[in-house]
PyMOL commands that place a pseudoatom at each C-alpha (Angstrom):
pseudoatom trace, name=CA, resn=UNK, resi=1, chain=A, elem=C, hetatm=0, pos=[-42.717, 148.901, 45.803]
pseudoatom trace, name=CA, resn=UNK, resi=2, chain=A, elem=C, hetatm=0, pos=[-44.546, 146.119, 46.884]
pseudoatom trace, name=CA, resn=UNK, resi=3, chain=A, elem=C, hetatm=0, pos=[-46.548, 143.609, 44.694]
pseudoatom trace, name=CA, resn=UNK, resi=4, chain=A, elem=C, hetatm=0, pos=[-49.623, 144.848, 43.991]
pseudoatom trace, name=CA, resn=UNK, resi=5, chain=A, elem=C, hetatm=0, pos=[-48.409, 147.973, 43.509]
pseudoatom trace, name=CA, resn=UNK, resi=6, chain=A, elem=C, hetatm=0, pos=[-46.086, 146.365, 40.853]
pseudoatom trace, name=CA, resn=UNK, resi=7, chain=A, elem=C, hetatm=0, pos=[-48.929, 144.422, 39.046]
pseudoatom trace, name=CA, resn=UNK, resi=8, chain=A, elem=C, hetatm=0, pos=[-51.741, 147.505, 38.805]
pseudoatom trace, name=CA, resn=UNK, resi=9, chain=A, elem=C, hetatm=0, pos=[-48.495, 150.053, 37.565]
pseudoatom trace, name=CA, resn=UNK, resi=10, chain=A, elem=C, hetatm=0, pos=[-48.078, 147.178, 34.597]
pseudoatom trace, name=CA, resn=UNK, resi=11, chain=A, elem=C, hetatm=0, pos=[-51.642, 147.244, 33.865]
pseudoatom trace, name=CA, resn=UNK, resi=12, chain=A, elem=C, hetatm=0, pos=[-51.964, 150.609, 33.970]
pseudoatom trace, name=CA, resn=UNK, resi=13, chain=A, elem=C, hetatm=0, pos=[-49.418, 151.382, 31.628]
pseudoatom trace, name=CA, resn=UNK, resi=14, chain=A, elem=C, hetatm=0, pos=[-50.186, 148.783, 29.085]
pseudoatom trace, name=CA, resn=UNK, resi=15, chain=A, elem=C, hetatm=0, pos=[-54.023, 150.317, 29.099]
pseudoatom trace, name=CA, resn=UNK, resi=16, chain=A, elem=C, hetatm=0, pos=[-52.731, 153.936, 28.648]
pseudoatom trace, name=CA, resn=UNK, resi=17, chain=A, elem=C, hetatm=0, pos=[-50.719, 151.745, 25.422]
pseudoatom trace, name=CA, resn=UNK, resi=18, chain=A, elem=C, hetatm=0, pos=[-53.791, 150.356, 24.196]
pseudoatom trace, name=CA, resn=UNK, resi=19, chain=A, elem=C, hetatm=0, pos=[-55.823, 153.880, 24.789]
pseudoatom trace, name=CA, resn=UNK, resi=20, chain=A, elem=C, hetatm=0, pos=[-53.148, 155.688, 22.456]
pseudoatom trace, name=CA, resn=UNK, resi=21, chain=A, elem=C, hetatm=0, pos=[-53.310, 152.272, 20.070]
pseudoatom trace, name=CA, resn=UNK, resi=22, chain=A, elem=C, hetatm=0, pos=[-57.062, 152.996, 19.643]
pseudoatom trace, name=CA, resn=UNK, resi=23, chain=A, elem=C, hetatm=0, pos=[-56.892, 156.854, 19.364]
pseudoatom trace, name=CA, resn=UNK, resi=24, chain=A, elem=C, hetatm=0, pos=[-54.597, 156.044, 16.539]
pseudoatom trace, name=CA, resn=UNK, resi=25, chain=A, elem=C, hetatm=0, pos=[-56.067, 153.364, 14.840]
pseudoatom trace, name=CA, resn=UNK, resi=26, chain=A, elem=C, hetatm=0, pos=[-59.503, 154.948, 15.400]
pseudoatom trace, name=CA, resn=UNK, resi=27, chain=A, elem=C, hetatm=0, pos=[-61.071, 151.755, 16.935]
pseudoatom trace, name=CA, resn=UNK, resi=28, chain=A, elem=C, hetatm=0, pos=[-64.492, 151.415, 17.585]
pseudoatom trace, name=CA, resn=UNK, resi=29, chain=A, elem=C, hetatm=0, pos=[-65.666, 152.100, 20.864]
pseudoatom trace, name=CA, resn=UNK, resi=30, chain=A, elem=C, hetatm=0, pos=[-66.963, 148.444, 21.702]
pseudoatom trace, name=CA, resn=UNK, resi=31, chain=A, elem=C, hetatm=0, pos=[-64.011, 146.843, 20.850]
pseudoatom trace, name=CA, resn=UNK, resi=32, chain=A, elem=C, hetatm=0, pos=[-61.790, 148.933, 22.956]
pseudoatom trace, name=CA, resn=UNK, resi=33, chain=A, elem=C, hetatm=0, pos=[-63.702, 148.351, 25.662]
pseudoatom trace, name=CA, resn=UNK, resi=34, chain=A, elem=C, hetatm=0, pos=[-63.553, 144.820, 25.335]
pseudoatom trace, name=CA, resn=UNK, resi=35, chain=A, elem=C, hetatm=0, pos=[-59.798, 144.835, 24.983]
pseudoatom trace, name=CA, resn=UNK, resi=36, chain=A, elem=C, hetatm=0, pos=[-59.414, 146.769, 28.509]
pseudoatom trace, name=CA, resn=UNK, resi=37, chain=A, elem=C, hetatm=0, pos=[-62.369, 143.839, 30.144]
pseudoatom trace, name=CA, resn=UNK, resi=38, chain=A, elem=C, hetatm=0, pos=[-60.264, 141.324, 28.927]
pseudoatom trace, name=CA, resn=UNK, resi=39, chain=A, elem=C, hetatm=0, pos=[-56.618, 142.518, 30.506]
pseudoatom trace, name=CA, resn=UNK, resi=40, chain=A, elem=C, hetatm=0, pos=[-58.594, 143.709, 33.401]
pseudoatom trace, name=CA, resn=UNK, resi=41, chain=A, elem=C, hetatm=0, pos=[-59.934, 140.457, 33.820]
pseudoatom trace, name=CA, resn=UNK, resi=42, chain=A, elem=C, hetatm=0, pos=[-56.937, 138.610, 33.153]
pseudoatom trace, name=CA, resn=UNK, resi=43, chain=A, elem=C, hetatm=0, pos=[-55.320, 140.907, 36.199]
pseudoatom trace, name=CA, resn=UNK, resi=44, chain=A, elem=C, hetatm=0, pos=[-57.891, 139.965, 38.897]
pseudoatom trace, name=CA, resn=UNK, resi=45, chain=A, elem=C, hetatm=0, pos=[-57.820, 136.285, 38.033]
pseudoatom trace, name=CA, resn=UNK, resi=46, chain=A, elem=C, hetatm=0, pos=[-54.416, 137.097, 38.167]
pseudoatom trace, name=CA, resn=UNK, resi=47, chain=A, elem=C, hetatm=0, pos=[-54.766, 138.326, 41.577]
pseudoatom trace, name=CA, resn=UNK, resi=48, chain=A, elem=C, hetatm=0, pos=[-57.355, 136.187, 42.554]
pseudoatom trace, name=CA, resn=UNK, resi=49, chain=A, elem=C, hetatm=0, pos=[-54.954, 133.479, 41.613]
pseudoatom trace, name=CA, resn=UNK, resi=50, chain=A, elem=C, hetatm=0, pos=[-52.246, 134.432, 43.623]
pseudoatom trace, name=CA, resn=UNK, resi=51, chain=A, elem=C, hetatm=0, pos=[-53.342, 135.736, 47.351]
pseudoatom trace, name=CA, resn=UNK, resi=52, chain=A, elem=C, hetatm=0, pos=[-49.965, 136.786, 48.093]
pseudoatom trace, name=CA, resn=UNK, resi=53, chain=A, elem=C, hetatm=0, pos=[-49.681, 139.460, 45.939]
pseudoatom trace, name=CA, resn=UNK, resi=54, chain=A, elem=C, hetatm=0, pos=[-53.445, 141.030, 47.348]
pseudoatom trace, name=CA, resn=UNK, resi=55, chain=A, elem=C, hetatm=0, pos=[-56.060, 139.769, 48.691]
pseudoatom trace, name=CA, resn=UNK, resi=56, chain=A, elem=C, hetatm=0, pos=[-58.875, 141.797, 47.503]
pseudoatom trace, name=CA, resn=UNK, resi=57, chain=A, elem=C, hetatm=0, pos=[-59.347, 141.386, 43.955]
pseudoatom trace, name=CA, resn=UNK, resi=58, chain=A, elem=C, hetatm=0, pos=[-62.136, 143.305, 42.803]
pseudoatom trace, name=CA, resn=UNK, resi=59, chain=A, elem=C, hetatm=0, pos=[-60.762, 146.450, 44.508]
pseudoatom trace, name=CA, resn=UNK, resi=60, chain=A, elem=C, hetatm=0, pos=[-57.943, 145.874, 42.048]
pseudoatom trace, name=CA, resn=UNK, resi=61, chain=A, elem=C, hetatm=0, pos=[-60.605, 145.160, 39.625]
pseudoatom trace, name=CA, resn=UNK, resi=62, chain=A, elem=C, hetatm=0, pos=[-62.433, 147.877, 40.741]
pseudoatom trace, name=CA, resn=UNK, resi=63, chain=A, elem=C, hetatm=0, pos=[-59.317, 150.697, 40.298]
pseudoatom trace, name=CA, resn=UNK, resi=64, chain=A, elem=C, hetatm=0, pos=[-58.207, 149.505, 37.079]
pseudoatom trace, name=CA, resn=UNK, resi=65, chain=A, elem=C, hetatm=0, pos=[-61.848, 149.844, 35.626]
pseudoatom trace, name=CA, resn=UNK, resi=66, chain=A, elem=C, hetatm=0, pos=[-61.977, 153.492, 37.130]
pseudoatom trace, name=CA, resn=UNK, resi=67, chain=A, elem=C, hetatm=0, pos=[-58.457, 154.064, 35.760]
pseudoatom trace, name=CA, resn=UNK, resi=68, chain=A, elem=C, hetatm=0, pos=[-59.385, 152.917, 32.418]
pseudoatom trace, name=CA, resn=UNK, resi=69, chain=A, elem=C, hetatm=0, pos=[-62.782, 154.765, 32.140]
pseudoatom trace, name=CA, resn=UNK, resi=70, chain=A, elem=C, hetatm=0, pos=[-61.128, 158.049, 33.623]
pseudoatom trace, name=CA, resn=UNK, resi=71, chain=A, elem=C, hetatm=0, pos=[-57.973, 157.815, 30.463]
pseudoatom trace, name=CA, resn=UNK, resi=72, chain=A, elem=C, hetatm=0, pos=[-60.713, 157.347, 27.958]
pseudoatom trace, name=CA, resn=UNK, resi=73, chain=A, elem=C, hetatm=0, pos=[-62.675, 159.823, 28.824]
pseudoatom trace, name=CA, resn=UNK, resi=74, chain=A, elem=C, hetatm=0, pos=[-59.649, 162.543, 29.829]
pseudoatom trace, name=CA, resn=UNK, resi=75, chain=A, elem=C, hetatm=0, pos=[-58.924, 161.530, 25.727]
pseudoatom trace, name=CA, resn=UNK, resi=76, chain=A, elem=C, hetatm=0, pos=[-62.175, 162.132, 24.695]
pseudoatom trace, name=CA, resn=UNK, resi=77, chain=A, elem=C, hetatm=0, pos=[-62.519, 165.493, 26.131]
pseudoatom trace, name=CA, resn=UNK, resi=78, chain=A, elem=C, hetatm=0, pos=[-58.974, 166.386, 24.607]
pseudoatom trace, name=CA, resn=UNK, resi=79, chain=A, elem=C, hetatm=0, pos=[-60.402, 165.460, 20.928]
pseudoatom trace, name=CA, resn=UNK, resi=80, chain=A, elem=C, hetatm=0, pos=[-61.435, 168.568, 18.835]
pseudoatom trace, name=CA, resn=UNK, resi=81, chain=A, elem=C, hetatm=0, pos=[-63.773, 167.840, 15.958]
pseudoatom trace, name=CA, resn=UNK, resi=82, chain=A, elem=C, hetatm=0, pos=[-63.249, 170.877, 13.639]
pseudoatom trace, name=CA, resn=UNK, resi=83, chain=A, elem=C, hetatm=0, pos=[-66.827, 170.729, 12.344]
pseudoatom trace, name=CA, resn=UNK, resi=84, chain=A, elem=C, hetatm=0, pos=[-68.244, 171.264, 16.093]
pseudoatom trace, name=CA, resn=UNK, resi=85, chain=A, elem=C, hetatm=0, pos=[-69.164, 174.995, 17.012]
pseudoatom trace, name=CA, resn=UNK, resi=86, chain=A, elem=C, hetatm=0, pos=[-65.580, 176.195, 18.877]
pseudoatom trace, name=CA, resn=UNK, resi=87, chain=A, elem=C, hetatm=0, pos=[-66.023, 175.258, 23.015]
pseudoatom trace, name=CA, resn=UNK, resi=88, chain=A, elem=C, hetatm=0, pos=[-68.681, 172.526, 21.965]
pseudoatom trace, name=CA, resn=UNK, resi=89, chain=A, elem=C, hetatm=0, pos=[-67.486, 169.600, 24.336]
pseudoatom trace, name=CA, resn=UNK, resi=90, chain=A, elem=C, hetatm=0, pos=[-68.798, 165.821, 23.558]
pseudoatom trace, name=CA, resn=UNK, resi=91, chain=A, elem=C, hetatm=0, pos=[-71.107, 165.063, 26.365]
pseudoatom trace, name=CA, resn=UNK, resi=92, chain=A, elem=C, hetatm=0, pos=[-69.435, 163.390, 29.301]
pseudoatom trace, name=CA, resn=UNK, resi=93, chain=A, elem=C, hetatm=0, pos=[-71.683, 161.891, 30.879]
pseudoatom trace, name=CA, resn=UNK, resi=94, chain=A, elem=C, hetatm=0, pos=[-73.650, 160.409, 28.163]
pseudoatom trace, name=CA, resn=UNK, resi=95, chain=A, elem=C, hetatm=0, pos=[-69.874, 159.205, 27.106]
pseudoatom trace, name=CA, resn=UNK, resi=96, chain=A, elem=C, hetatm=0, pos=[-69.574, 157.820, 30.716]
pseudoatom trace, name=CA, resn=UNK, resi=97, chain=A, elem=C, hetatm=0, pos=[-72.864, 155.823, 30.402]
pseudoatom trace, name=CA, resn=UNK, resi=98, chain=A, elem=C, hetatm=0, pos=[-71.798, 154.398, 27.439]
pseudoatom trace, name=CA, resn=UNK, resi=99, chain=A, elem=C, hetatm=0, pos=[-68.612, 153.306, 28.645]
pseudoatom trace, name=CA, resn=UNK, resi=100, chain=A, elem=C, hetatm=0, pos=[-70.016, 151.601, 31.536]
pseudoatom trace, name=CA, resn=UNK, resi=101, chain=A, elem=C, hetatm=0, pos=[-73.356, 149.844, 29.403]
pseudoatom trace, name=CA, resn=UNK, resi=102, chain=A, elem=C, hetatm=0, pos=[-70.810, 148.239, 26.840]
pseudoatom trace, name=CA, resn=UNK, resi=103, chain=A, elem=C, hetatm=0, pos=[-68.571, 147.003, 29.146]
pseudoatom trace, name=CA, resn=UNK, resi=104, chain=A, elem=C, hetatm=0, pos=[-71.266, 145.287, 31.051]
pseudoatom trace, name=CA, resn=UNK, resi=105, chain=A, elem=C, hetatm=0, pos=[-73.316, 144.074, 27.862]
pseudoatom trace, name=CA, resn=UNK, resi=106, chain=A, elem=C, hetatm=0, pos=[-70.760, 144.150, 25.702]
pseudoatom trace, name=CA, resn=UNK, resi=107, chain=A, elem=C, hetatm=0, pos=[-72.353, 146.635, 23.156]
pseudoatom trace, name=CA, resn=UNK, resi=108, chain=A, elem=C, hetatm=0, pos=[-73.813, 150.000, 22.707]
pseudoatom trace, name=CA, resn=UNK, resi=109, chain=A, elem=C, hetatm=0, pos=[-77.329, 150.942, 24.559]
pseudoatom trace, name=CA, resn=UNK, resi=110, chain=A, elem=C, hetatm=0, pos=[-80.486, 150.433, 21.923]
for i in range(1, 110): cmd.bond("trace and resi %d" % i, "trace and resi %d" % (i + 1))
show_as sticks, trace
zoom trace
C-alpha cells in the first residue's frame, strides 16, 4: 500500500464513522455536511502539504467528496419511513442537489 492509498483508506473510514454517528444521532443535514468539508479539507491541505505522498490534491479532494456523497446517499435510500406509502423512495436526485448546494454554500437551497 502506498501513501495515498494509506491516507484516502483513513479518511474514508473515519467518514463512513461519522455517517453512522449522524444516522444515529439524527444530525441535521447541514451540519453533517460541514463535518465531512472540514476532514475533507483538512486531507487535501494535508496532501497539498506534503507532495510526496500525491501530487494531485483535488483528485483526492475530488474522490473523497464523491465517496462521501455516494455513503450518504446509499444511507438515505436504505432509510424506511413507516408513514411513506410501501416502495415510496426519497427522491435521489433532489437529495443529491442538496448535498452538493450545502456543501458549497454551506446551507440548504431557498
Amino acid at each position: 500500500m502506498n501513501c495515498i492509498d494509506a491516507v484516502e483508506g483513513m479518511a474514508k473510514t473515519v467518514l463512513n464513522k461519522f455517517l453512522d454517528v449522524s444516522t444515529e444521532c439524527r444530525q441535521d443535514l447541514s451540519e453533517y455536511i460541514l463535518t465531512v468539508k472540514t476532514l475533507i479539507d483538512g486531507v487535501a491541505l494535508f496532501v497539498k502539504n506534503n507532495p510526496e505522498v500525491c501530487e494531485t490534491p483535488e483528485l483526492v479532494r475530488d474522490e473523497l467528496y464523491e465517496f462521501a456523497k455516494s455513503q450518504w446517499l446509499g444511507r438515505l435510500e436504505k432509510i424506511v419511513d413507516p408513514d411513506q406509502q410501501v416502495g415510496a423512495n426519497p427522491d435521489l436526485e433532489y437529495q443529491a442537489y442538496c448535498y452538493d448546494y450545502i456543501y458549497t454554500h454551506g446551507n440548504y437551497p431557498r
